[in-house]
N, C-alpha and C positions, 0 to 999 in steps of 0.2 A: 485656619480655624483652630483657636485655641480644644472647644469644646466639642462633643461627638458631633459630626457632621450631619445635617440634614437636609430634605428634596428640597427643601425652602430657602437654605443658604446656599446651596449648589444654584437654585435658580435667580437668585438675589446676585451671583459674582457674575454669573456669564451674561444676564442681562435678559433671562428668558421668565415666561410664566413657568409654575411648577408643574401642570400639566405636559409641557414638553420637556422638561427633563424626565417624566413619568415615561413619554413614548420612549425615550432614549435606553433608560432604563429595561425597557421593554421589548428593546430591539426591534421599535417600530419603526418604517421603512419612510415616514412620510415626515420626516425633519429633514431642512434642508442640509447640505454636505457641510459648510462652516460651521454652522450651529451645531451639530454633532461632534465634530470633531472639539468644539472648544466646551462642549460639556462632558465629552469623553474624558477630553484630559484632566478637570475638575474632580470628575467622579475620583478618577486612577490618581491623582497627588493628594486627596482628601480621605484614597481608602475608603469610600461609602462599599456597604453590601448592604442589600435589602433584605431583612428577614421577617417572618412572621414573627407577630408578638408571643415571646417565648419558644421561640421553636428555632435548631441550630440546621444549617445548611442541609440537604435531601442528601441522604447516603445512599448516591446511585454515580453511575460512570456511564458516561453517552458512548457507545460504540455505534461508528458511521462507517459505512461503508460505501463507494463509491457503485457498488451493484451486489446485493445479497443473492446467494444462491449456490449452491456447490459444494465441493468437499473442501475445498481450498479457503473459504470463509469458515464454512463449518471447524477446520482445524483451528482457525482466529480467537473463534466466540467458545471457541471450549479453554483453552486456554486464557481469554480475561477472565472464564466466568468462574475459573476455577480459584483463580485469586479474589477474587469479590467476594465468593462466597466464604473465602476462610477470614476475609476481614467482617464478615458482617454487612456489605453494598449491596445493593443491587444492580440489575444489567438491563440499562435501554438503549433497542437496537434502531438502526436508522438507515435509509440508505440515502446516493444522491440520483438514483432511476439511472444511471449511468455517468451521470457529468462527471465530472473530476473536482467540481465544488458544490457545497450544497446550496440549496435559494434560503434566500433571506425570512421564509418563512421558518426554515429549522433553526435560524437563529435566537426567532422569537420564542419559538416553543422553549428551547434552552434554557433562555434567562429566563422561563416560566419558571421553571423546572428546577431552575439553581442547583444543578449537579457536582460531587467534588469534584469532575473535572470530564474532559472530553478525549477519548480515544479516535484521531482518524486513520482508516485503513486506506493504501491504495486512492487518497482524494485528499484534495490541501483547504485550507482557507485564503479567502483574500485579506489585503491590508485593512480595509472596513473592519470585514467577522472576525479576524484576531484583535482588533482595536476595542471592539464590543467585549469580546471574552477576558482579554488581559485587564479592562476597566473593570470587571464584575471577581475580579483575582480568580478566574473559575481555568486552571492550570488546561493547557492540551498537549496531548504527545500524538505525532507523525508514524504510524507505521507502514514502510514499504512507501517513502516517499514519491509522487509524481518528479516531481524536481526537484532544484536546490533549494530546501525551506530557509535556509538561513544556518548562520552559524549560531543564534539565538533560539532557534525553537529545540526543543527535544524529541530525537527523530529514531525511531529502530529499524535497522536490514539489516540484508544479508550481505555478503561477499559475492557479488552480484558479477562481477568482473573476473574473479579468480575461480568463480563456477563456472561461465561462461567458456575459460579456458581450461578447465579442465578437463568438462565435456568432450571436446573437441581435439583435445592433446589425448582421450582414452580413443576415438577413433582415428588419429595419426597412428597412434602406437598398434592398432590392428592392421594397417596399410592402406586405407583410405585417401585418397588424392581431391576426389570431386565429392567435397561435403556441403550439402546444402543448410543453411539457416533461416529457420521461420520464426522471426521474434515477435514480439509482441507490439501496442500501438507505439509510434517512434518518438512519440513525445513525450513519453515514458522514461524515468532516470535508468528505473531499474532494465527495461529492456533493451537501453543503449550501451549499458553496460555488458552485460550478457553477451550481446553482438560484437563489442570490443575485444572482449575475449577472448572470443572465437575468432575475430581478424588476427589478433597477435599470436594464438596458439597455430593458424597456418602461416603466417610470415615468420615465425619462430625454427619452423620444420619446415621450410625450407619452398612451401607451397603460396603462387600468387592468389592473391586473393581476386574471387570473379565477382565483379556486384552482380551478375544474371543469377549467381546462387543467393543470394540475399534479398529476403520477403520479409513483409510485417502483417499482421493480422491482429488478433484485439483478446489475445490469451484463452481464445476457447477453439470448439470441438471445429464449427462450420468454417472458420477462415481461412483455418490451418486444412482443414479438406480442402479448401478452391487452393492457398496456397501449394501445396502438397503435389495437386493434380497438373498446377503447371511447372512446377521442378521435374517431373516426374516424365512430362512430354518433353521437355528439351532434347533436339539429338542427341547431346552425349549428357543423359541426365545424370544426378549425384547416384553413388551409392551406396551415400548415407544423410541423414538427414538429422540436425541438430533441433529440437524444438525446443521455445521458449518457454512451455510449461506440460504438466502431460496431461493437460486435457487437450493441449495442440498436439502432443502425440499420440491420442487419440484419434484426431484426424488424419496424420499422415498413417497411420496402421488404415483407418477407412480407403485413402484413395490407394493405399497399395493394392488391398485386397480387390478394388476396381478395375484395377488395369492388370491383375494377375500377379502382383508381386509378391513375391514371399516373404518376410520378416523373420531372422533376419538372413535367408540365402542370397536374395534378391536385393537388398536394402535394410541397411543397420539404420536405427530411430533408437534417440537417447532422449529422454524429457528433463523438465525440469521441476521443484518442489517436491517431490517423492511422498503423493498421497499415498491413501490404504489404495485405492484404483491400481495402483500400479503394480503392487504385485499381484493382482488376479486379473489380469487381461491376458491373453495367450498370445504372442511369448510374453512372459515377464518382464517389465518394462525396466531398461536400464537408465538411471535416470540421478538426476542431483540432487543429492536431500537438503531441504530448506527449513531450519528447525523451526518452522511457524509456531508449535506449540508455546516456544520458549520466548518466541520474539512476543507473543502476544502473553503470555506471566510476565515478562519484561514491562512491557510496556503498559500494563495493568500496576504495576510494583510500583513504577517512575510517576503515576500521575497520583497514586495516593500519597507516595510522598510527596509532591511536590505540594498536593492539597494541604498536608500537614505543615508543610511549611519547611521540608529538607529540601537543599539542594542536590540533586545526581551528582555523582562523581564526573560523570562525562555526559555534554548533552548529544553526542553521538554516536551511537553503539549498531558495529556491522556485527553480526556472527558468524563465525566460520560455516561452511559447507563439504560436504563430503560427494565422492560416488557412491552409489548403491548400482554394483555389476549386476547384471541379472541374463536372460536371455534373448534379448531385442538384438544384441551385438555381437555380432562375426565379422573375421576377416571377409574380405570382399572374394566374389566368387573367380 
């Protein structure tokens, strides 16, 4: 089409009424799969966007989250918002109640919505929902990916792997032999990395690795307590325990304190993301800082330019991680 594209000539090549390029449009759920996808592609080679008459795209940024609640999102939403708000955006918050992808219902709201573009945290899209989003040009960045998004999406972490063993190489260097790991769920990029980590930093130092020491649980308070409580009764339990986040060291500090343990005389606990929690829990929680702050201005940065029409320099960006020593860790008794 020579001339500015329209719902009319869009429905006129693919062979449909304009009403159902309207639902398509609308990320309604009830066109069949071919016909979607061939007026997807329409839309996305023709460049259609739908606007109100006279009025340019909603200067807002969708952040989704695969479960709202906590300091660890808290730390997320303060950091996009802080960028939104020096650019003039706004901030709508979303979750997916848990899943790892959201329902086709938040799709729809979206293309209501027509945002410059979509933040997800910790949860992906499928081939559908990116197909819908990339046809509407409405850009998304990945933070704290579930898995491999591709080498084409724009994705932000941490050094998820090189934490993992650092952790684990500061309780070798105290003389720890039986370190236990409680990582997060295993289908998780970043929690398999973590775990790798922590395998190479004891086959490193010279220690076999036990799978009886290695648990997964789902990054919070209760799992990591049931996990915790059964490292804990093993005959010859850890005595130390590596967790995958520290609201998971939250729990293993709960089941110590169950079974009479002491933190750290009894058992050293290191966490990981280095909330404000961590340093007011008693002992002070030794623990891996995760510049969440920065990952989420990062990734607030990357999707308004991408809205504007810059490409990143790189659609990959891990951040380094650090220790923060504190008082969780001692030499073993």
């Amino acid at each position: 089409m020579s001339e500015r594209p329209t719902i009319a000539k869009i429905a006129e090549q693919a062979g449909v009424s304009v009403p159902t390029v309207s639902k398509v449009l609308n990320g309604r759920a009830d066109v069949a799969e071919a016909t979607r996808a061939r007026i997807e592609s329409l839309i996305q080679e023709h460049g259609y966007r739908r606007r109100s008459p006279g009025t340019a795209a909603s200067p807002m940024i969708d952040l989704v989250f695969n479960q709202l609640g906590g300091e660890w999102a808290m730390e997320l939403i303060r950091g996009v918002e802080e960028v939104a708000r020096a650019e003039g955006v706004e901030l709508v918050l979303s979750e997916c109640g848990g899943a790892l992808r959201p329902r086709q219902q938040w799709i729809e709201s979206v293309l209501n919505r027509r945002p410059l573009g979509v933040i997800m945290v910790f949860s992906d899209l499928d081939t559908d929902q990116r197909a819908q989003l990339e046809a509407r040009r409405i850009p998304f960045v990945v933070v704290d990916p579930v898995g491999d998004v591709g080498d084409d999406v724009p994705s932000i972490g941490s050094a998820n792997w090189n934490g993992g063993r650092m952790a684990t190489t500061h309780l070798r260097t105290l003389g720890h032999t039986r370190i236990g790991m409680i990582g997060g769920p295993i289908e998780t990029l970043c929690s398999r990395q973590r775990v790798d980590g922590y395998t190479d930093a004891l086959r490193s130092t010279g220690i076999e690795v036990d799978p009886a020491l290695i648990r997964y649980g789902d990054f919070e308070v209760g799992g990591a307590h049931r996990e915790a409580l059964a490292l804990l009764r093993l005959p010859d339990r850890p005595t130390a325990i590596f967790a995958g986040s520290d609201m998971q060291a939250l729990g293993v500090y709960q089941a110590a304190r169950e079974l009479g343990l002491d933190v750290p005389r009894d058992l050293s606990v290191v966490g990981y993301d280095d909330l404000p929690v961590a340093q007011f829990v008693t002992p002070a929680l030794t623990t891996v800082h995760q510049p969440l702050h920065q990952m989420a201005e990062l990734a607030a940065r990357v999707v308004i330019d991408l809205s504007r029409g810059r490409t990143p320099a790189a659609l990959r960006l891990d951040l380094a991680v650090d220790m923060r020593i504190r008082q969780s860790t001692a030499a073993p008794a």
